[in-house]
C-alpha positions as CSV (number, residue, x, y, z in Angstrom):
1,X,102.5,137.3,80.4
2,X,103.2,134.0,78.7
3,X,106.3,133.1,77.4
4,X,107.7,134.2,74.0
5,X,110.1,134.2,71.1
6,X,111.2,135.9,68.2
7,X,113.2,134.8,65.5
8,X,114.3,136.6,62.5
9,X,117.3,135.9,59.8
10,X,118.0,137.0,56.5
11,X,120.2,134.3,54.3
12,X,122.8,135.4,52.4
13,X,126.0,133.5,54.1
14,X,127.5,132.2,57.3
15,X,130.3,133.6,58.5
16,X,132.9,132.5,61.4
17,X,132.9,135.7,63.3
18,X,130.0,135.8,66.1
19,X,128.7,138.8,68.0
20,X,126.4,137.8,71.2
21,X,124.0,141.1,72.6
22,X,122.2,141.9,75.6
23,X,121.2,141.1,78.3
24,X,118.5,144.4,79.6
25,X,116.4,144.9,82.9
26,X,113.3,146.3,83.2
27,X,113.4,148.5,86.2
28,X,110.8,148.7,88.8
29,X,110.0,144.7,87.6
30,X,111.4,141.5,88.6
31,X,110.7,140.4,85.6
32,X,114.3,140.3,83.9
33,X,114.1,140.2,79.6
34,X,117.3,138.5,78.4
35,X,117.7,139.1,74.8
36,X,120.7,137.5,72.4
37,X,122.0,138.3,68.6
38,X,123.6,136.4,67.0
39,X,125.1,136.6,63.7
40,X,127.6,134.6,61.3
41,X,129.6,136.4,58.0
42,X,131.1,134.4,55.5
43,X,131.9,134.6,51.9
44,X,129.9,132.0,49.9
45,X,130.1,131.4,46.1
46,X,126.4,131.8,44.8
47,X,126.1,128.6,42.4
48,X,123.8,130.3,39.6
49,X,125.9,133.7,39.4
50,X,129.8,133.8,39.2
51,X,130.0,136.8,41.6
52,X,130.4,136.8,45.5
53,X,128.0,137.8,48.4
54,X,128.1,138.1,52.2
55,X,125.2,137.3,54.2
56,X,123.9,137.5,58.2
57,X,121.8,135.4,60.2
58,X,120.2,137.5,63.0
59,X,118.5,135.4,65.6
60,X,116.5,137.2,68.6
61,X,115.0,135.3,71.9
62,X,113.1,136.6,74.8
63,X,111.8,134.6,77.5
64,X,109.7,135.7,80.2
65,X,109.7,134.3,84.1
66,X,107.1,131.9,84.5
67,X,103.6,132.4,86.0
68,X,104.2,129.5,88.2
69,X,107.7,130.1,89.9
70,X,106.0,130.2,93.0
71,X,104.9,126.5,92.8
72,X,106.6,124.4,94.7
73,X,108.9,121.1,94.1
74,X,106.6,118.5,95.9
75,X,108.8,115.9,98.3
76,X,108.6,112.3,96.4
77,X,105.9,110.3,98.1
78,X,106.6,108.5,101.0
79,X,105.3,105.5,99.8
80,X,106.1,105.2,95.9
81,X,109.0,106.9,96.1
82,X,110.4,103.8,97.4
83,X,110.0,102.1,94.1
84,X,111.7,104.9,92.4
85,X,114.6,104.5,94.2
86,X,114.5,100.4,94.4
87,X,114.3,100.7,90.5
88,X,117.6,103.4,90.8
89,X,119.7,100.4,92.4
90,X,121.7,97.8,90.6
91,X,122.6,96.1,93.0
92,X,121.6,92.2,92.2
93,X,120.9,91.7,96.2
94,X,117.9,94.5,96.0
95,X,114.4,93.8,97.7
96,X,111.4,95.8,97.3
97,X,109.6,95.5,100.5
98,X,108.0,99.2,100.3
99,X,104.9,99.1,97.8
100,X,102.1,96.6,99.0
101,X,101.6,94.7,95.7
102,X,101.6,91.1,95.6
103,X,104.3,89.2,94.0
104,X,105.7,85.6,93.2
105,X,107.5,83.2,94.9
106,X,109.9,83.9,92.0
107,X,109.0,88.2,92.9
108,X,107.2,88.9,89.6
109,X,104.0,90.5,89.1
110,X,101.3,88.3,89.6
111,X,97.9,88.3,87.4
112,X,95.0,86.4,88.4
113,X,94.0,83.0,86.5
114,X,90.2,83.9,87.3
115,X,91.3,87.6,85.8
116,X,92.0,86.6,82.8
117,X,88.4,83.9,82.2
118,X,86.5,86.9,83.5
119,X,88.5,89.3,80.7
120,X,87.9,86.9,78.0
121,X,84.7,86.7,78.8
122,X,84.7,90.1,78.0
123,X,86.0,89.8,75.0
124,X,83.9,86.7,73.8
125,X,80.7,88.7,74.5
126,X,82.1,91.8,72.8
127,X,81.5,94.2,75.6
128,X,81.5,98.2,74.5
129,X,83.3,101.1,76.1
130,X,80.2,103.5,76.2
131,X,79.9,105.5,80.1
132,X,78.9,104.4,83.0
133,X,76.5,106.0,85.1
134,X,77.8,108.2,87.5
135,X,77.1,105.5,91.0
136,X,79.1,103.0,88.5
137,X,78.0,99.4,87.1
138,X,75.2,98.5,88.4
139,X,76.2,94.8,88.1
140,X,79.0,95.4,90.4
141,X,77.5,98.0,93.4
142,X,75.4,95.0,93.7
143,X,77.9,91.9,94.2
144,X,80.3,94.6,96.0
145,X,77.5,95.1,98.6
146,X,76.6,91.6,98.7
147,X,80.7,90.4,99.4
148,X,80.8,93.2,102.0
149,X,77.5,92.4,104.4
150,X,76.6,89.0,102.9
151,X,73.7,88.9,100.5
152,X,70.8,87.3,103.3
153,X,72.2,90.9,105.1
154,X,69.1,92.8,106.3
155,X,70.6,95.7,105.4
156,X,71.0,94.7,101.7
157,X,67.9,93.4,102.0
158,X,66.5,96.9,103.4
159,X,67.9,98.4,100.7
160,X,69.8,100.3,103.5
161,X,72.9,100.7,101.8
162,X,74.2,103.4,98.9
163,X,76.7,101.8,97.0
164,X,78.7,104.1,94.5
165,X,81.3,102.6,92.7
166,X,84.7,104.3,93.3
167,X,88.3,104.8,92.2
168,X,89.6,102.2,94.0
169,X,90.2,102.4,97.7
170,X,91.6,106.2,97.5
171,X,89.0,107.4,95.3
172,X,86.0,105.9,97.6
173,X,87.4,107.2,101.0
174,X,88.0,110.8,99.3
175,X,84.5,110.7,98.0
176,X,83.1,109.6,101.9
177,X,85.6,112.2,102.5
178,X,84.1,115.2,100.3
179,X,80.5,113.3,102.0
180,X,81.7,114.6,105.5
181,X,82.9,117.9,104.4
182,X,79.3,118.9,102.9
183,X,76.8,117.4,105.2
184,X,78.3,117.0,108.8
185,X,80.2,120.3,108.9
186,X,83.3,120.6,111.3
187,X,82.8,116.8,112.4
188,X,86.5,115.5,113.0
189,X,87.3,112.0,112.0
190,X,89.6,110.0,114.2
191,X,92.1,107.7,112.4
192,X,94.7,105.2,113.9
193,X,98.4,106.2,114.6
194,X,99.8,105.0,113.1
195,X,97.5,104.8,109.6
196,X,98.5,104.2,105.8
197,X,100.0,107.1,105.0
198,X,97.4,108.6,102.4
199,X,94.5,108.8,104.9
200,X,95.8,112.1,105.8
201,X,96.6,113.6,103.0
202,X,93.1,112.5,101.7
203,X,90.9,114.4,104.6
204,X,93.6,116.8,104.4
205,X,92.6,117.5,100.6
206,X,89.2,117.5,101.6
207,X,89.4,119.9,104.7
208,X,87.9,117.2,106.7
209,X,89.8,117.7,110.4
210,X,91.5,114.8,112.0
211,X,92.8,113.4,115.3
212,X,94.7,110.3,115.8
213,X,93.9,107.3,118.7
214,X,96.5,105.2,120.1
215,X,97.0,102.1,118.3
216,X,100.5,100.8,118.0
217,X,102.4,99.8,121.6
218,X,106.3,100.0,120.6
219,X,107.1,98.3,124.1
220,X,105.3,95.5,122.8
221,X,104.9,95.4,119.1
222,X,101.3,94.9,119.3
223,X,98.2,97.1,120.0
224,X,97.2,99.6,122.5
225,X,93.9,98.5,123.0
226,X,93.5,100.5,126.6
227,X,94.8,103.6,124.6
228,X,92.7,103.4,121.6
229,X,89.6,102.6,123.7
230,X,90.6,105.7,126.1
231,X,91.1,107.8,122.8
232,X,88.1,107.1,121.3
233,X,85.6,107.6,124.6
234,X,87.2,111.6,124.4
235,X,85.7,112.2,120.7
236,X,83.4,114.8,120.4
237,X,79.5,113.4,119.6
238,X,79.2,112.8,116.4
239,X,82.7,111.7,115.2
240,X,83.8,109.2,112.5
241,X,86.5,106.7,113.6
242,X,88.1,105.5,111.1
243,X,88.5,101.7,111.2
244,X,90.6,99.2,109.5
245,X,88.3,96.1,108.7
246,X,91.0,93.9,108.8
247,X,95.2,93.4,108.1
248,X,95.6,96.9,109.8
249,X,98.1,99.3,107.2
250,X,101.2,99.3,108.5
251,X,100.8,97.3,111.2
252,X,99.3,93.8,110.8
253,X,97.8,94.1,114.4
254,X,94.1,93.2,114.6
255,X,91.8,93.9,117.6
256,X,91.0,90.4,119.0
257,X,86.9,89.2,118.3
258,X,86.2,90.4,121.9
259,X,88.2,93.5,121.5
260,X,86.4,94.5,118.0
261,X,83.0,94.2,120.5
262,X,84.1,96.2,123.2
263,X,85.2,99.0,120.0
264,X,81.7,98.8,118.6
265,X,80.5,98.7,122.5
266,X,82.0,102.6,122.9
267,X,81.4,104.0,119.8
268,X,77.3,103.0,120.3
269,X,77.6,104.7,123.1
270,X,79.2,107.5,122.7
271,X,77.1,108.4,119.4
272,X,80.2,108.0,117.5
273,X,80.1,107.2,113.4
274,X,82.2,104.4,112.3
275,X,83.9,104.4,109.0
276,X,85.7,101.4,107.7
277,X,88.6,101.5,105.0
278,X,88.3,97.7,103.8
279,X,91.6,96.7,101.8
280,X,91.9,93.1,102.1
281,X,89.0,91.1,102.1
282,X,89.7,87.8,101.6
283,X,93.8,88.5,101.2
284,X,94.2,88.5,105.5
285,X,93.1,85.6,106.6
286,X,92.3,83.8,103.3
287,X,88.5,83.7,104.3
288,X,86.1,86.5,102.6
289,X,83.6,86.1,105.7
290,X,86.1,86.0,108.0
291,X,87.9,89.3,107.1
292,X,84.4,91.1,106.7
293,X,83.4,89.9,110.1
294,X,84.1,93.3,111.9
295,X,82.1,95.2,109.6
296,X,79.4,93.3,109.6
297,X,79.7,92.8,113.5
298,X,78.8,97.4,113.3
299,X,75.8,96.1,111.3
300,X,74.3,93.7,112.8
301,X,74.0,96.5,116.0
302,X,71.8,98.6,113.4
303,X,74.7,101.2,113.6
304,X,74.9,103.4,110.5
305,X,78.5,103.3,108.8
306,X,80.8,104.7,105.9
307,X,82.8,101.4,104.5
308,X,85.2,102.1,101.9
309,X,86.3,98.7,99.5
310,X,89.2,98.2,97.2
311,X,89.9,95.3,95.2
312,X,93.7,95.9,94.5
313,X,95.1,93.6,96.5
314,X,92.3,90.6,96.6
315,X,91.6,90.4,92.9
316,X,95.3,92.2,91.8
317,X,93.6,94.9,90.2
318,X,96.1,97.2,91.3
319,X,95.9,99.5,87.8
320,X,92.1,99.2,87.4
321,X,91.5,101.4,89.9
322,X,88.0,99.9,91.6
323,X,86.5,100.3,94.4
324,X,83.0,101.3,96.5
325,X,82.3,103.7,99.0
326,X,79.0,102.2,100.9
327,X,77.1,104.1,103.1
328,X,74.8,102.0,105.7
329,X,72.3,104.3,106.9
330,X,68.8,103.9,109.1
331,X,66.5,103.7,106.5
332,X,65.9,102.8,102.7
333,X,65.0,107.0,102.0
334,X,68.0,108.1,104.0
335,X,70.5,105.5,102.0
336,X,68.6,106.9,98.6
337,X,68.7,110.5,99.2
338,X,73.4,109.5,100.3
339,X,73.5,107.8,97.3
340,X,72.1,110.6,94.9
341,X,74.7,113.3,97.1
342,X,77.5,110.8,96.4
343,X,76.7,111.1,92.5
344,X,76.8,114.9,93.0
345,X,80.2,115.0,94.6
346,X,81.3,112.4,92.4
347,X,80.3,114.2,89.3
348,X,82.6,117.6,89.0
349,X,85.4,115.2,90.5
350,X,85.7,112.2,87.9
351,X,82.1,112.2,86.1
352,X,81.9,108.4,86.2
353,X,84.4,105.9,86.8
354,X,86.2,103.3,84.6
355,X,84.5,100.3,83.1
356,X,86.9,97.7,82.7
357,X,87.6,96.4,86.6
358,X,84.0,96.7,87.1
359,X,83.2,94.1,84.7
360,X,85.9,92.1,86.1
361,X,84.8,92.2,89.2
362,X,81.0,91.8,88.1
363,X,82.1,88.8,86.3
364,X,83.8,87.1,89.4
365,X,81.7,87.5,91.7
366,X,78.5,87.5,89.8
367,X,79.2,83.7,88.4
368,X,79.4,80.6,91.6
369,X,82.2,78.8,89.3
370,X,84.6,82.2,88.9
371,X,83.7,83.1,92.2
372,X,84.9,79.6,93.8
373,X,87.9,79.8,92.2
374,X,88.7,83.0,92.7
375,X,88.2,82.0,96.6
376,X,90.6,79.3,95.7
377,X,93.1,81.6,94.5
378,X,93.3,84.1,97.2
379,X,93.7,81.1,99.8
380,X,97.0,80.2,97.8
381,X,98.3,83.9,97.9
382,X,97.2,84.2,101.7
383,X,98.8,81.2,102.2
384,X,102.2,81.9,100.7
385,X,102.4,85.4,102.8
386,X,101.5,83.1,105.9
387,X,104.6,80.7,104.8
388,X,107.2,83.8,104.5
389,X,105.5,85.1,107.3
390,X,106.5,81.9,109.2
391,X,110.1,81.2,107.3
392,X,111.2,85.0,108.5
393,X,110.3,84.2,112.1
394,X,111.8,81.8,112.1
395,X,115.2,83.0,110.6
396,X,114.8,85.9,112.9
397,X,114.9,83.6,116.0
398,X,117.5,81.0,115.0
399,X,119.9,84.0,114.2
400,X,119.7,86.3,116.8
401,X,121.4,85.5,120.1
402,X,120.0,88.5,122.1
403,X,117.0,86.8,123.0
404,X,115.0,89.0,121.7
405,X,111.1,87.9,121.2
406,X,110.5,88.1,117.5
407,X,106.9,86.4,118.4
408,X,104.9,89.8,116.8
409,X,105.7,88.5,112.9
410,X,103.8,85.9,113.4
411,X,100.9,87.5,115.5
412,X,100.8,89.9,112.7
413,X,98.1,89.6,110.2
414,X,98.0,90.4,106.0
415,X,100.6,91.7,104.0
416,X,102.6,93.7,106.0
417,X,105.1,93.8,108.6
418,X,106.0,96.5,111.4
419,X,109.1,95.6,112.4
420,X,109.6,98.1,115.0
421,X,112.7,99.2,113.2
422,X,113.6,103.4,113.8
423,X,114.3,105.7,110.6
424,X,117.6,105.5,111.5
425,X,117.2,101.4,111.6
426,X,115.5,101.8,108.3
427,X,118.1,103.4,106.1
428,X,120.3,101.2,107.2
429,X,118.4,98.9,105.6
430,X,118.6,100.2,102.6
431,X,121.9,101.8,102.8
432,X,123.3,99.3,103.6
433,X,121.6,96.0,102.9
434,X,119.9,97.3,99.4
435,X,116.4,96.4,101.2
436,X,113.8,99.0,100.2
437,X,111.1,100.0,102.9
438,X,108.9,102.7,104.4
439,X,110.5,104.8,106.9
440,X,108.6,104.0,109.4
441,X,109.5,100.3,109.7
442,X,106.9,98.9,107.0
443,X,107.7,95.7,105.3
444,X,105.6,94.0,103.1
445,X,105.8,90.5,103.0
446,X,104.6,89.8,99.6
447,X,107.5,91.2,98.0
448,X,109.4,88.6,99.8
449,X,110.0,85.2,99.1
450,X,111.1,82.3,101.0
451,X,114.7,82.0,99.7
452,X,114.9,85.8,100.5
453,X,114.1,85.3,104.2
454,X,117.3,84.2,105.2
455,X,119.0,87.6,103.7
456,X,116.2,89.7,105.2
457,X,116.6,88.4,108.7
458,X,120.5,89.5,108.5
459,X,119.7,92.9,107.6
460,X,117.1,93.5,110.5
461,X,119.2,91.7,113.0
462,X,122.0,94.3,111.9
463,X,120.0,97.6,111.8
464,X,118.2,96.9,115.3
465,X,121.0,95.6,117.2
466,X,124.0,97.8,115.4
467,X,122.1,101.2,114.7
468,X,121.2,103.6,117.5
């Protein structure tokens, strides 16, 4: 029953005396009906008659329990929810170091100077808003593809890879995710531990099961390659490891050239499926070829793979929401027959996704002058991440007396930083020291700049050597 109200009232004057009424139970229900009257008396001269006249205002409410009392409140999300409180804080000392979005040396918001030619271009041509087919712009599957593999690729030039354009990085792996679900029934897929923290809840949502390898070696701040090999030998024929292509989230840590070939060496032979989540192309290491070099490494060995692209953090299209799932398989009629499933899922999900990033990405890549500057561009962001990178480490070392080897920031790789700091060691950090951060010891470096450092290295000298 949805909720309702009554209201009822007859005017002839307000009066100072009130009377409130009743409050009733329906037996045998917990549904409880709470009812109030109230009324006002008060002598009033009526303007068009000489003579007087008392009036009451009767006033009746009822209001049901709601259909949805047993929803829930959600916990704020682990990641996000650190900008919520970072906003919460006045204090003038503050640092944002939770939400992986670049920023400024000066910490603002930074948008693209190739963004905005490729937007007026937009405007100059007088582009519409009509739909986009469900796979996306065509314009753009095509230069995503290319950026990925590299356009002499023979699988591009197979025509070996379905290409639908996604929302953004989430919205792709969720599709490959809803992929798995249909057409590979009760296949797990084995992601990282640690991982970015919506992988998860994405497979989760999709009722996709998941294990976790060994990645992250606290002892030594760096990667478990022995584990994660050892991890993934153990999967069931027929899984999907997940992969980070490069600038692993949270970590930084990279497999090594050689290590990325004894990876690829395992899952060939153990008939495993290898699924890439591809966040920073380009925004690692500065170098688009460089920081596609893993996923095209799984290609070149004519293995089929799931690769999931976002151009958030490379092109700063964080609100645009695009993105590609791609989907490499053996032949030209098994990559067409993927790509007309992905439109199916995609279709009762989101219909077709959003026009405007496309073009901006279309236009980028699409045209050698936008495209070279945009290279340009990411070098300078790369590079100022490399700089604080450097500037912390240093800090880091020159301050603390323990002798403690703060060597993994540098070895580190891309936007973030795992600092090896507890939960306990990170609300300090905030509790204390107003710096905002993921629980789990996440920093990201482009929310800090180089005058910051100095600060930054105090509070993580303090929480690790100070708080148990």
């Amino acid at each position: 029953m949805a909720s309702s109200s009554m209201l009822s009232s007859t005017w002839v004057s307000p009066s100072p005396s009130a009377s409130l009424s009743t409050e009733e139970s329906l037996k045998g229900s917990s549904l409880k009906l709470r009812t109030s009257t109230l009324s006002f008396t008060k002598e009033k001269i009526n303007p068009f008659t000489n003579g007087k006249s008392c009036g009451r205002v009767s006033m009746a409410v009822a209001v049901n329990a709601s259909r949805f009392e047993g929803v829930p409140m959600a916990p704020p999300d682990p990641i996000l929810g650190v900008s919520e409180a970072f906003k919460a804080d006045t204090n003038g000392l503050k640092l944002n170091l939770g939400v992986g979005a670049y920023r400024t040396e000066e910490l603002q918001p930074y948008v693209l100077d190739v963004v905005r030619k490729a937007e007026n271009l937009m405007l100059e041509r007088g582009d519409n808003k009509e739909y986009l087919p469900i796979e996306g712009l065509a314009a753009f599957n095509k230069v995503t593809a290319e950026l990925l593999f590299g356009a002499d690729n023979p699988v591009i030039k197979q025509k070996r890879v379905a290409t639908v354009q996604g929302l953004s990085g989430t919205g792709s792996l969720r599709l490959a995710a809803a992929l798995i679900e249909r057409y590979f029934p009760g296949a797990k897929v084995l992601i990282s531990s640690p991982t970015w923290g919506n992988h998860k809840n994405i497979f989760n949502d999709a009722r996709v099961p998941w294990s976790e390898y060994r990645y992250y070696d606290p002892k030594t701040v760096g990667l478990d390659f022995e584990g994660m090999i050892a991890d993934i030998k153990e999967a069931p024929e027929g899984s999907f490891v997940l992969l980070h292509g490069c600038a692993h989230n949270p970590t930084g840590i990279d497999p090594t050239p050689e290590q990325w070939e004894k990876i690829a060496d395992v899952i060939q032979e153990k008939n495993l499926i290898p699924f890439f989540d591809v966040a920073y192309q380009g925004f690692a290491s500065g170098s688009l070829d460089a920081d596609a070099s893993s996923v095209r490494l799984f290609a070149a060995r004519g293995l089929e793979l799931v690769v999931a692209q976002s151009y958030s953090k490379n092109l700063g299209l964080y609100a645009e929401r695009i993105g590609a799932i791609n989907v490499v398989s053996s032949s030209a009629d098994a990559a067409a027959r993927v790509k007309s499933q992905l439109k199916r899922l995609a279709r009762p999900m989101y219909s077709n996704p959003p026009i405007h990033g496309a073009r901006i990405v279309a236009n980028v890549v699409g045209d050698p002058a936008l495209f070279n500057e945009w290279k340009a561009e990411m070098e300078l962001m790369a590079g100022r991440i490399k700089n604080v990178r450097q500037k912390l480490y240093e800090n880091l070392s020159s301050k603390d007396k323990s002798g403690k080897d703060w060597s993994f920031v540098l070895k580190q790789i891309g936007m973030f930083s795992f600092t090896g700091l507890s939960k306990a060691q990170s609300e300090n950090m905030t509790n204390k020291w107003h710096v905002y951060l993921t629980k789990d010891g996440r920093i990201s470096l482009a929310g800090l700049s180089l005058a910051k450092c100095e600060y930054l290295a105090d509070a993580i000298i303090d929480s690790y050597h100070n708080v148990n």
